[in-house]
Residue, then its C-alpha position, 0 to 999 in steps of 0.5 A: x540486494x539493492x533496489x530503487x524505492x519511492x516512499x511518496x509523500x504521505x509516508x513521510x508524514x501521516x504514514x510513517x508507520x507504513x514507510x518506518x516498518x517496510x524500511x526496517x522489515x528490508x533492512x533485517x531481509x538483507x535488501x538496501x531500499x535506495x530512496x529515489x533522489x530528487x522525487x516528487x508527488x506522484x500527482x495522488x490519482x491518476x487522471x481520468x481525462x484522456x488528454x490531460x497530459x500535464x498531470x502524467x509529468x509528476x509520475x514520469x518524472x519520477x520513473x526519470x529519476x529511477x533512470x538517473x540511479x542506474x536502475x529499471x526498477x522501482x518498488x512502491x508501497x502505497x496502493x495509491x503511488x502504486x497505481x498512479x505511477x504504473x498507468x503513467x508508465x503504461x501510458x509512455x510504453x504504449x502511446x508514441x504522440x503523447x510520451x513525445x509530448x510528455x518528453x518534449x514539455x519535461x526537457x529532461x537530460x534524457x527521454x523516457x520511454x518506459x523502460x522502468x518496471x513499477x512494482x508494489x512491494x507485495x509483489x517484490x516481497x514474493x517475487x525477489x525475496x520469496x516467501x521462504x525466506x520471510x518465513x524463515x526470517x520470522x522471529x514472533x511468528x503471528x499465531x492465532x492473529x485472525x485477519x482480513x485482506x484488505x485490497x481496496x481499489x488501486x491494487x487491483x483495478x484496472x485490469x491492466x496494472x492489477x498487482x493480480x487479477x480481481x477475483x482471484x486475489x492470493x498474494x496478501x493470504x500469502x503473505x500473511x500466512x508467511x509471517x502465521x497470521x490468519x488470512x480472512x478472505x471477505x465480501x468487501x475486499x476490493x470494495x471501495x474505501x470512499x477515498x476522497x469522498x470523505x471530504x466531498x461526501x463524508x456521511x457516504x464513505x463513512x456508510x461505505x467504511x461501516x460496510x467493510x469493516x462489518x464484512x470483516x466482522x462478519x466473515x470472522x476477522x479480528x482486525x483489518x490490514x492495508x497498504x493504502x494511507x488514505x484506505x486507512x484513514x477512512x477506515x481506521x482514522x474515521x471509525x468514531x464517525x462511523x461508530x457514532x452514526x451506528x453504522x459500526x458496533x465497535x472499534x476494529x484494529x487496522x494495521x498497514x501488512x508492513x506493520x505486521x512484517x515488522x511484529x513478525x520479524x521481532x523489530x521494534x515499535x522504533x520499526x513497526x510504529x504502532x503509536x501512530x495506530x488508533x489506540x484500539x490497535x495496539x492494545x488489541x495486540x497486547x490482548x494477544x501477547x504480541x510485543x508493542 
């Protein structure tokens, strides 16, 4: 199997352990992600100015791009690429003046009037691989591995590119019950992470970080997974900050879902790039018995 993929551009530096697992997690599932050529940033978030054209370019161009391979679907990972990339795409199905506007400024070879299928990787995973075949494919099956659902904000919201409906969110237990992990639902789930409060307002999202992580804590996990960079920047990377100011008792392990595909799947930290973790993160899996 063969299908289009956009990494965006936090995958390629400060996430590639979210890329690195994901790629070599398909690779061992029998599925050739094809890299989009000629991509380009997805423009981060999507704009919330109804006629801010110009900043629906970057996400239109790479739906093009996908057209340029021949394919009408393209697999995301980040929640963020995720989300940005689905409501431009939404926006060029549904509004007739503003995709002609869009088409006329771009001057592409050819129009695009949204005939490619933005998907995450969550829902490629259960939909065209199925989860009887990850389950199958499982080598270090992750027994007794207590953790909580992370969703955060852009899986989820809005209501019309929601990856599922909020409130009724299974896929990510699914999931982890295929590679045996133990999904904890919490609280907090799809409570904002802060985003880029923590530049604008960091005592804020660290506030916000120290409420999530002690719902999991609280609801019983043992660790924390999530498809967003920057969802786990504030969670993971920052937690000295919030441990610091006391609004956290200890560390708690974060983990992108790609991560544990890649430990279940029996691939190697060369894969699963657990070095680029907080140090708590990995030694808590030795503490498990896990191979890192």
């Amino acid at each position: 199997m063969k299908v289009s993929y956009y990494p965006g551009c936090t995958l390629k530096t400060k996430a590639k352990n979210l890329e690195d697992a994901a790629v070599a997690s398909m690779a061992a599932l029998g599925v050739d992600f094809e890299e989009l050529t000629r991509w380009n940033c997805c423009g981060a978030v999507h704009s919330l100015a109804d006629d801010d054209l110009i900043h629906q370019v970057a996400p239109v161009r790479d739906l093009v791009r996908a057209l340029e391979q021949g394919s009408d679907t393209v697999v995301t990972l980040c929640s963020m690429c995720y989300n940005t990339l689905a409501r431009a795409n939404l926006l060029m199905r549904q509004d007739e003046v503003k995709r002609k506007t869009i088409n006329d400024f771009m001057n592409e070879e050819r129009d695009y009037n949204g005939e490619v299928e933005v998907v995450h990787f969550l829902n490629f995973l259960r939909d065209q691989v199925g989860w009887d075949k990850v389950r199958a494919a499982v080598k270090v099956p992750l027994n007794g591995l207590k953790v909580a659902m992370y969703y955060g904000c852009t899986l989820v919201r809005p209501r019309n590119v929601a990856i599922e409906p909020i409130g009724d969110t299974k896929i990510m237990g699914e999931f982890l019950e295929a590679i045996g992990a133990t999904p904890i639902d919490f609280a907090d789930a799809t409570t904002c992470c802060g985003s880029y409060q923590i530049l604008a307002n960091p005592d804020a999202a660290n506030d916000v970080s120290g409420q999530i992580l002690n719902s999991a804590l609280n609801a019983g996990a043992e660790a924390v997974v999530l498809s967003c960079p920057l969802c786990e920047f504030n969670l993971s990377k920052k937690q000295p900050e919030v441990i610091a100011k006391k609004k956290l008792s200890k560390e708690v392990p974060v983990y992108y879902f790609t991560q544990l595909l890649a430990m279940a799947l029996g691939l190697g930290n060369e894969a699963c790039r657990f070095d680029l973790n907080s140090k708590c993160s990995s030694e808590f899996l030795k503490t498990k018995n896990f191979p890192v």
